[in-house]
C-alpha positions in Angstrom: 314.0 243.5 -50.6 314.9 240.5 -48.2 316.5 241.0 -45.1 320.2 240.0 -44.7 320.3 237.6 -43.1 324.2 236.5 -42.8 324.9 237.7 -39.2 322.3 235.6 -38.0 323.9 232.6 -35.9 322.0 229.8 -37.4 319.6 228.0 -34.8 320.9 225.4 -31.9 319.7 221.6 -32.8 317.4 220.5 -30.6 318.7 218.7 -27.9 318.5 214.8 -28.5 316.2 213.4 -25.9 318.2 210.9 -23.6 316.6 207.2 -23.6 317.5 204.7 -20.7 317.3 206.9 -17.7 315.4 208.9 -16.5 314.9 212.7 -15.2 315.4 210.9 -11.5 319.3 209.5 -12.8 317.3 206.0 -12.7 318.2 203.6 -15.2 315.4 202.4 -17.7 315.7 199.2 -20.1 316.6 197.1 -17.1 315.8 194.5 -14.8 314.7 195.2 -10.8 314.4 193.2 -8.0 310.1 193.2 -7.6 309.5 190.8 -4.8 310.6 187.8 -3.7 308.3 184.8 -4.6 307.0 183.7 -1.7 305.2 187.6 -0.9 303.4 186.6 -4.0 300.4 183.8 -3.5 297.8 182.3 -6.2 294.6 184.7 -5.9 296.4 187.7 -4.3 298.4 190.5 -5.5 299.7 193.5 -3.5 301.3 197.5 -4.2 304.8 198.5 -4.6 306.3 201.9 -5.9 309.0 201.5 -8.2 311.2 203.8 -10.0 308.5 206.8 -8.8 305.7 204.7 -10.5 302.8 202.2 -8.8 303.2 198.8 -9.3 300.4 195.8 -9.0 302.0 192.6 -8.3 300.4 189.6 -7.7 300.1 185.7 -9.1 297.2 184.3 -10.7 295.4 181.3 -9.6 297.3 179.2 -12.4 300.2 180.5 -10.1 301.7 182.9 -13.0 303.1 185.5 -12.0 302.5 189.3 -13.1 302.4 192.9 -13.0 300.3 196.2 -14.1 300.4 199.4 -13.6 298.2 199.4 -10.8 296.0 203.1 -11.9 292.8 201.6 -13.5 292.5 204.6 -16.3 288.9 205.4 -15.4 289.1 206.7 -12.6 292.4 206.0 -11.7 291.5 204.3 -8.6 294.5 201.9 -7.9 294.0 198.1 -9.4 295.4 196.7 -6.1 292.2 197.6 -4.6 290.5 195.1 -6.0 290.1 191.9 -6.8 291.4 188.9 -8.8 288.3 186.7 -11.0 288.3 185.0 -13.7 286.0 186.5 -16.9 285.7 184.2 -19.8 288.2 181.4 -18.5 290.8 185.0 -18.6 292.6 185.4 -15.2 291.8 189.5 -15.0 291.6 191.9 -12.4 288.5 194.2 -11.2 288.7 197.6 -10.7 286.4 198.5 -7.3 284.6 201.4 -8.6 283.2 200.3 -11.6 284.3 196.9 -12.2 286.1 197.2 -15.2 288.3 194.0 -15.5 292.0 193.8 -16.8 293.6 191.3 -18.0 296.3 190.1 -15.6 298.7 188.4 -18.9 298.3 191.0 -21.2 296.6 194.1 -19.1 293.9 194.5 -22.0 290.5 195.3 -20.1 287.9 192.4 -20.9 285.1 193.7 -19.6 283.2 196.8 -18.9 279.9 196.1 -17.0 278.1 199.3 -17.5 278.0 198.7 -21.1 274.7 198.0 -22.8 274.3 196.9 -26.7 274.3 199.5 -28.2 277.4 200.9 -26.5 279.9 201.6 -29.3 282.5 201.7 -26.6 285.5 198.9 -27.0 286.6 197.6 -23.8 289.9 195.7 -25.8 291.1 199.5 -26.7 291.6 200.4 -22.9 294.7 198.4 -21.5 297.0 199.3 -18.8 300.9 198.9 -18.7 301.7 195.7 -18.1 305.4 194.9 -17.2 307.8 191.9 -18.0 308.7 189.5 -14.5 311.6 186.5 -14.4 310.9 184.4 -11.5 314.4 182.1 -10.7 315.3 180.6 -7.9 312.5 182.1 -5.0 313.2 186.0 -6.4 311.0 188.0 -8.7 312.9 190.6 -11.4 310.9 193.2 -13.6 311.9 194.8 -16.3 311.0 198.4 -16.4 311.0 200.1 -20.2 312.1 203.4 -21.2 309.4 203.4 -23.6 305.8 202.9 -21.3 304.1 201.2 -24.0 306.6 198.7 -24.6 305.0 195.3 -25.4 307.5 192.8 -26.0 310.6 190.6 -24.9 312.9 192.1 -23.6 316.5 192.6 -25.2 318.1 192.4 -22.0 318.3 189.1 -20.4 316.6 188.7 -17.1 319.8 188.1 -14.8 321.3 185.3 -14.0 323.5 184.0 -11.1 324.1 180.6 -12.2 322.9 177.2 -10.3 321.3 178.6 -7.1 318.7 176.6 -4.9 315.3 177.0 -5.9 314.9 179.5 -2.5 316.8 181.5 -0.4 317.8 180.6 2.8 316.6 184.1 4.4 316.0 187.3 3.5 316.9 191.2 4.7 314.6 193.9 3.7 315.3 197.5 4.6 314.2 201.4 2.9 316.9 203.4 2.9 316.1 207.1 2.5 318.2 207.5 0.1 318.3 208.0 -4.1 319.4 204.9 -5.3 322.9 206.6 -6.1 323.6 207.6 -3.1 322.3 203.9 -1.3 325.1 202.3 -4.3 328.1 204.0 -3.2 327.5 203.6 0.2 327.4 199.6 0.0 330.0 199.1 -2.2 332.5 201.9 -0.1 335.6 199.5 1.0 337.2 202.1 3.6 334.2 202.6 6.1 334.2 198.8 7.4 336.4 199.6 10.5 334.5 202.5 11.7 330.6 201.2 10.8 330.9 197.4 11.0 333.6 197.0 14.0 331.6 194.4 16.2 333.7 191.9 17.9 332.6 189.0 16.3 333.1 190.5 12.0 335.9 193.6 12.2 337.0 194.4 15.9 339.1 197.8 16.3 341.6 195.6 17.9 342.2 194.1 14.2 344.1 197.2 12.9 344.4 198.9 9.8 345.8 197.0 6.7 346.7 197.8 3.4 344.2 195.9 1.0 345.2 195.1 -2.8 342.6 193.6 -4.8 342.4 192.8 -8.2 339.8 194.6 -10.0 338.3 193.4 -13.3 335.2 194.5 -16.0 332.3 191.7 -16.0 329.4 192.2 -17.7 327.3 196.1 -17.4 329.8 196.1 -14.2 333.2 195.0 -12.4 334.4 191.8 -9.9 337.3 191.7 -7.2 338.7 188.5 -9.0 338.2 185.3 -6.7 340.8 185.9 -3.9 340.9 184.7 -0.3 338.9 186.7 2.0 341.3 189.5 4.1 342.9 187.9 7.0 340.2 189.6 9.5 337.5 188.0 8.2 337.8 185.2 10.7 334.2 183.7 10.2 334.3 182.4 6.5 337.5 180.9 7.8 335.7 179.3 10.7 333.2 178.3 8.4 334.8 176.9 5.1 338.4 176.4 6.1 341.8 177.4 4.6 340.6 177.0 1.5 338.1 178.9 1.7 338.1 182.2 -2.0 335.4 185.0 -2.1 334.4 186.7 -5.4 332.3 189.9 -5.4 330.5 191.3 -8.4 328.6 194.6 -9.2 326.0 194.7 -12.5 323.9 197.5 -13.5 321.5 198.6 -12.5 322.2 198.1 -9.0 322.9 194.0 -8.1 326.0 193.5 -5.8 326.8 189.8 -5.1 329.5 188.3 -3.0 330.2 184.5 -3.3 332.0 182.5 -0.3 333.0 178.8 -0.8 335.1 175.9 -0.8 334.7 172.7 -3.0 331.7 171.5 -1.1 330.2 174.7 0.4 329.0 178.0 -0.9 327.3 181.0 0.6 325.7 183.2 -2.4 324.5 186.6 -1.2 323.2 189.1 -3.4 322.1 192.9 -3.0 319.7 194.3 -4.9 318.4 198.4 -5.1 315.3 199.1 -6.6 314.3 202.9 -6.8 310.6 203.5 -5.0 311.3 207.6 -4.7 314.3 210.0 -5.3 314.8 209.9 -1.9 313.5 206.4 -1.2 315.5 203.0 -2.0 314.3 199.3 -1.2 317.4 197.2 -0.1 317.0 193.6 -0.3 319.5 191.1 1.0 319.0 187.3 -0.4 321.4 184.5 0.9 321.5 181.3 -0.4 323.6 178.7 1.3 324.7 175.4 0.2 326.0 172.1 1.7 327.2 174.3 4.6 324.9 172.4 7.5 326.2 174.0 10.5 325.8 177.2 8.5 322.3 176.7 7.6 321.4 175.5 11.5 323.1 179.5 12.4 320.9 180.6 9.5 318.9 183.0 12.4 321.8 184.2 14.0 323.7 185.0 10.6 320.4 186.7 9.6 320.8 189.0 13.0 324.5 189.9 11.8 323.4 190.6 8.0 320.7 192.7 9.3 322.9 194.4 12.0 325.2 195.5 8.9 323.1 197.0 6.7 321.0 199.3 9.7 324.5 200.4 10.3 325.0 201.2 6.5 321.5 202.9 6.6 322.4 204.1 9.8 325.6 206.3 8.0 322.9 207.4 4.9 321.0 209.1 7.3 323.8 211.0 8.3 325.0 211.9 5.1 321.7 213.5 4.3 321.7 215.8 7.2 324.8 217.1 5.4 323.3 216.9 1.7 320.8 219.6 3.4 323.3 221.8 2.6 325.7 220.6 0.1 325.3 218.5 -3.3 328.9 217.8 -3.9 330.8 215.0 -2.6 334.9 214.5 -2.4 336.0 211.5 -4.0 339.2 210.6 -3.9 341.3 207.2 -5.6 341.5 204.2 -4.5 338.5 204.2 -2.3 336.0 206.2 -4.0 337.0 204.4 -7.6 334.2 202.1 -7.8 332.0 204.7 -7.3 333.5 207.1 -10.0 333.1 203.3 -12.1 329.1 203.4 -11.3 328.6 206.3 -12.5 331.1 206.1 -16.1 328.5 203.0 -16.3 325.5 204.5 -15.7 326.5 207.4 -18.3 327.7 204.8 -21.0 324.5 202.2 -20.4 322.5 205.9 -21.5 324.7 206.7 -24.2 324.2 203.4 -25.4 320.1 203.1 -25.6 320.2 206.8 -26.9 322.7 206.4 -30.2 321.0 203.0 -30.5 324.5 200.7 -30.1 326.2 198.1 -27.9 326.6 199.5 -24.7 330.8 199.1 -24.5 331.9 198.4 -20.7 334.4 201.3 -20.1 336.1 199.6 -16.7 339.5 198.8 -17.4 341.1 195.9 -15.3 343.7 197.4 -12.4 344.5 196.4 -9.4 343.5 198.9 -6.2 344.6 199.8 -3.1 343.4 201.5 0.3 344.2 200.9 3.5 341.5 199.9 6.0 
């Protein structure tokens, strides 16, 4: 006779596996900052870590760029070891221990030296992850899939910012030892300027507090302030562009923050971009782009020092917080000033929602205007 079986609960579903982020809370099926352009020359290549994985990036000597996973699958001795040749008219690259030879467009190996003639052995069968770049404008983006064996266009456009110069005017690298969550909410905080960035010459203590309204609105995988004129203390883009001088600063998934300063001649574009290298380890990269501002371009060193001055003193304040995180996870957030960051993360949550159910990922930031006082 059967057992009954009615009392028995029937048994959980499986839980769906969650596509477009990963274990790490970093986003997949997007586009990172890689390099800029000018790190990359014809016949080299060099190593970078991103989103926990290595990286081989280099340009050909057709000056193409590209990038592999930089593990030969042999013997997993890192690609970047090598060196670049050409095999067959192919741009490739060798492997140093047994000079197996991948190709750089495609990462299909093309040749395997040990092999004899009667080697059954297929060197097209071995290939090695090769990733999607956009070069625009002196910057390189790759796009890093959820799926490792992706081999296609992407469906996400590369990004755009619009008509830039073909390079920047300078450039601000720094690691913050941080996860790139943490590095994200500490940029784009609007209440910790008067206590972190209070140098005479940007925010001086002597300034005061103010209350700040600005009008908040969704753009695209993000939010804007809407093009406003830049707080009364900010008495250098006055200096610079005049009284009618208007600011507009953006945020876009996964982690691109640019601010735009101009008047109807001049226009300084800089943009901040994260790219995960370890949970606790995230490259910051400050481009600036200036246009038909002379005077400003001649300061170009000096506005470099300030820019660079700013963001040790945000890395500066990440430190800190980590010799609290020692000990505690959870963080008090609190409206208006901790909005954007609650924002980041109803993003993040929807952009993985989206790639999981297979749909339109549906911007959930709702246009308000906030207010904090700083």
């Amino acid at each position: 006779m059967p057992a009954d079986t009615t009392d028995i609960p029937p048994s959980p579903s499986p839980a769906k596996k969650k596509i477009g982020i990963t274990e790490e809370g970093w986003l997949t099926d997007c586009w990172y900052l890689a390099a800029m352009s000018n790190e990359l020359v014809a016949g080299k290549h060099l190593n970078r870590e991103i989103l926990g994985q290595p990286v081989l990036l280099g340009r050909s000597g057709d000056g193409k760029a590209f990038a592999l996973r930089d593990i030969c699958p042999h013997r997993l001795v890192p690609l970047s070891s090598g060196k670049q040749i050409d095999t067959d008219g192919t741009p490739t690259i060798e492997c140093p221990y047994h000079g197996w030879r991948f190709g750089t467009n495609d990462g299909v190996c093309k040749h395997m030296p040990s092999l004899t003639p009667e080697d059954k052995t297929e060197p097209s069968r071995v290939k090695v992850r090769k990733y999607p770049l956009h070069e625009a404008n002196g910057a390189v983006y790759i796009y890093v899939s959820h799926n490792p064996r992706f081999d296609g266009e992407p469906e996400l456009a590369p990004p755009d910012f619009g008509q830039l110069p073909d390079a920047p005017s300078f450039v601000i690298v720094e690691d913050f030892n941080a996860h790139m969550d943490d590095a994200v909410v500490g940029l784009m905080d609007p209440a910790h300027v008067p206590f972190v960035h209070n140098q005479w010459w940007w925010r001086p203590p002597s300034s005061g507090f103010k209350i700040k309204q600005k009008p908040f609105e969704p753009r695209t995988r993000g939010w804007a302030i809407a093009r406003h004129k830049p707080s009364g203390n900010s008495k250098l883009y006055s200096m610079v562009f005049g009284d009618e001088v208007t600011t507009e600063i953006v945020f876009q998934l996964p982690g691109m923050r640019w601010e735009v300063v101009e008047n109807e001649k001049a226009r300084f574009f800089t943009l901040t971009c994260l790219t995960p290298q370890q949970e606790k380890s995230t490259r910051v990269t400050q481009i600036t782009w200036i246009e038909n501002a002379p005077l400003l371009k001649l300061a170009s060193p000096i506005v470099k020092r300030m820019g660079r001055t700013f963001l040790l003193q945000d890395k500066e304040m990440v430190d800190l917080q980590n010799r609290g995180m020692k000990y505690q996870k959870a963080m008090l957030w609190i409206d208006d000033i901790d909005v954007q960051a609650k924002w980041y993360q109803q993003l993040k949550r929807e952009w993985a929602a989206s790639r999981t159910e297979k749909r339109d990922f549906t911007n959930p930031i709702q246009a308000r205007t906030l207010s904090w006082r700083s």
